[in-house]
N, C-alpha and C positions, 0 to 999 in steps of 0.2 A: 527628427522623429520619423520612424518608419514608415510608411504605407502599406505597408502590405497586411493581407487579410491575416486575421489569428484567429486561436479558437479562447472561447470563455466557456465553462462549465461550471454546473450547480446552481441552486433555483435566486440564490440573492445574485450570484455573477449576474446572471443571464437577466434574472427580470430587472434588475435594474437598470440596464441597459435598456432592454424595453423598453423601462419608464421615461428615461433621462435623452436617448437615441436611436426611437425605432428605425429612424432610416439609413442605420449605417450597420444595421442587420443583414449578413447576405443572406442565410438559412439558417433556420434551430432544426437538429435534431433534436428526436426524443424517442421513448424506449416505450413501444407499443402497447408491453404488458400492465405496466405501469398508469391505472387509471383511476386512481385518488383524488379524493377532491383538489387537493393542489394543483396535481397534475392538469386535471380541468380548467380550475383557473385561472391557470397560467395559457392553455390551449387555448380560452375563449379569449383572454386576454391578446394574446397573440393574432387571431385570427383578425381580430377587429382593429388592429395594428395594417393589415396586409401585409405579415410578415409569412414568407415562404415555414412551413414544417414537415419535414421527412421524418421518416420512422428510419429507426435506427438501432439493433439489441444492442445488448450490452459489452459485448466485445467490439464492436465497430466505435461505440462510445466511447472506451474503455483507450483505444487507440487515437480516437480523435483527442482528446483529452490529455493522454499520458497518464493517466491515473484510473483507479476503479470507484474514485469520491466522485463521478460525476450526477448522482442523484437521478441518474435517467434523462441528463438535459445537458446538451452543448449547443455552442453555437458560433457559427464562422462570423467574422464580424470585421468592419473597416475600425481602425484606429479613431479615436475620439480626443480631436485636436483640443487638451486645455489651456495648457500658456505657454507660449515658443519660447519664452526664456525668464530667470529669476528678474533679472530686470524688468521688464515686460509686468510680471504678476504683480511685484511691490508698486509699482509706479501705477499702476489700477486699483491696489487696496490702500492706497495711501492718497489717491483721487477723492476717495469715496469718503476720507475723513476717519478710518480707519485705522486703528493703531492692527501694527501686524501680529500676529503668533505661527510661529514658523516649528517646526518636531525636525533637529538635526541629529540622524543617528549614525554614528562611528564605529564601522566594524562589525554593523551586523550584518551576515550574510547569510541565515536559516530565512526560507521563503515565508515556513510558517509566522514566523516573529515579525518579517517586514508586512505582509497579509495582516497582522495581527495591530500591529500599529497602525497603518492606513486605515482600517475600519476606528479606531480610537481616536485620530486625527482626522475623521469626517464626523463623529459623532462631538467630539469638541467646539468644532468649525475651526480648526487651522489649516490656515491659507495656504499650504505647504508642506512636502518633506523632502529635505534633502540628505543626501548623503552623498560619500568619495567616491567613483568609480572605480577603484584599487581595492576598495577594501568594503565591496557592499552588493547585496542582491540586487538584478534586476526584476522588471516585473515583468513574470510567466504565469503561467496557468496556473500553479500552483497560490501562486499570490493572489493573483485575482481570485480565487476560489474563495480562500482564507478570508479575505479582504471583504466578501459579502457585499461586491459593487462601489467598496471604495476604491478600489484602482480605478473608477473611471471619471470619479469626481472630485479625487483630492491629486493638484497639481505633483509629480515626482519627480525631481530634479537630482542628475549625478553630474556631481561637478569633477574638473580633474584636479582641484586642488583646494581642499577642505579650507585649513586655515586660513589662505588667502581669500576664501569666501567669506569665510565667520569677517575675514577684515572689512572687505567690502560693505558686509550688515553693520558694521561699528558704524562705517561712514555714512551709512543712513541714519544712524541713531537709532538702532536699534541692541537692545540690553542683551549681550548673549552668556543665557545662562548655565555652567555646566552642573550634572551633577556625579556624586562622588560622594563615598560612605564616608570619608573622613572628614566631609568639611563641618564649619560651625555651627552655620545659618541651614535654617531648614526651608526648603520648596515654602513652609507655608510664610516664613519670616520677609521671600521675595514680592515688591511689589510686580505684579505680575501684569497690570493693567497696562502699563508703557508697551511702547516698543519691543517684542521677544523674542529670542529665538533660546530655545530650549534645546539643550544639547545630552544628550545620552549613548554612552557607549555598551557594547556587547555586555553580554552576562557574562561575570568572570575575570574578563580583563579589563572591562571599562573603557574610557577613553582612552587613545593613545598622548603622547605624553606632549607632542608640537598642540594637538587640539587643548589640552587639560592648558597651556599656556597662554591661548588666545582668547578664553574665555573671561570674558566682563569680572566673575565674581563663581563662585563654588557652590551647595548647596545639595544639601542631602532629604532624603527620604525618611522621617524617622523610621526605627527600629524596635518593636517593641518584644519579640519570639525569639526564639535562637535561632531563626535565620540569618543570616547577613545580609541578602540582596535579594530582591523581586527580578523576576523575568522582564525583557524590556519594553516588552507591551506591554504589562501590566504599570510597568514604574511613565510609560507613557502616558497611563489614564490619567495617574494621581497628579503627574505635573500638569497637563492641559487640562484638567475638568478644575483644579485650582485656579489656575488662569481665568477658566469659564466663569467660575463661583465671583472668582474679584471684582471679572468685569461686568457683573450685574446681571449674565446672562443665564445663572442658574437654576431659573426657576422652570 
């Protein structure tokens, strides 16, 4: 895992970093014109943090960031060490008594989509996401943006070699689930409370065909439009908030 400083931008990145790691804040900028009540509360919030703030327009922002979405707010920041390795995670959520649920995504490499799922797999509470390193986004700015501060509290792991992961998870005993428009059984048919790991490939191409092999059992999304297929953070929500629902935690 890196060390080096990076920037987060936009007010869910940034504050919730605040919330979860004020002290691995080196400085927020923020965009002087800019003084709405958010912006306030996020300043007082700040302040009483002892967190450094520079002013900063919009173009200096706009470059710190790489993007023009930074809402008038970045900020340079140390890395926020979550769990050095999958083993390491499982062997703590499985301490605690803990049946796992893990979001394994194949092939997605749009920032917005992996941003999009990390904020779905923190509002779920799965303990994880993993994906291939070959064939998957890392997390940048753009993510973390997206991601609305789940990049810094939902574990992300790239493995270099998928299937032989999902193997690994079997020998824990854990169910890994893929899904796929053609199968039988539907997400809701899966008992979902065991051991999980949920697997979903890109929009369009799906899984690739070594992963569609290693998977426990198949399981689809019904269909009810003439659409075919949901985007992969959305097909994210309906499998983990199902999982949620089973395991008692939906209320």
């Amino acid at each position: 895992m890196s060390t080096l400083p990076k920037v987060i931008f936009g007010f869910h990145a940034v504050g919730v970093r605040l919330k979860v790691a004020p002290a691995s804040i080196i400085e927020v900028y923020a965009d002087p014109t800019r003084r709405d009540a958010r912006m306030r509360q996020f300043l007082q919030r700040a302040a009483e943090a002892g967190v450094r703030v520079i002013e900063a327009d919009a173009q200096r922002l706009a470059r710190l960031a790489g993007s023009a979405g930074h809402q008038g707010l970045a900020a340079r920041v140390h890395p926020v060490e979550l769990a050095r390795s999958l083993d390491d995670l499982l062997d703590g959520v499985e301490a605690a008594g803990t049946a796992p649920l893990l979001l394994v995504l194949d092939g997605v490499t749009d920032p917005h989509n992996l941003g999009a799922c990390l904020r779905v797999a923190d509002g779920a509470g799965a303990h994880a996401v993993i994906a291939p390193k070959d064939h998957a986004v890392g997390i940048n700015a753009t993510v973390a943006k997206v991601a609305s501060g789940a990049a810094e509290t939902v574990p992300y792991f790239m493995v270099t070699n998928l299937a032989r992961t999902l193997g690994e998870l079997k020998e824990r005993s854990i169910w890994i689930v893929g899904t796929a428009g053609e199968a039988e059984q539907t997400v809701y048919d899966m008992d979902l409370k065991v051991p999980t790991a949920l697997v979903l490939g890109a929009e369009g191409d799906g899984m690739r065909q070594l992963t569609r092999k290693t998977c426990d059992v198949l399981a689809r999304i019904p269909m009810r439009g003439a659409v075919e297929s949901l985007n992969v953070s959305v097909a994210s929500g309906v499998c983990l908030y199902e999982a949620l629902r089973q395991r008692g935690q939906g209320a």
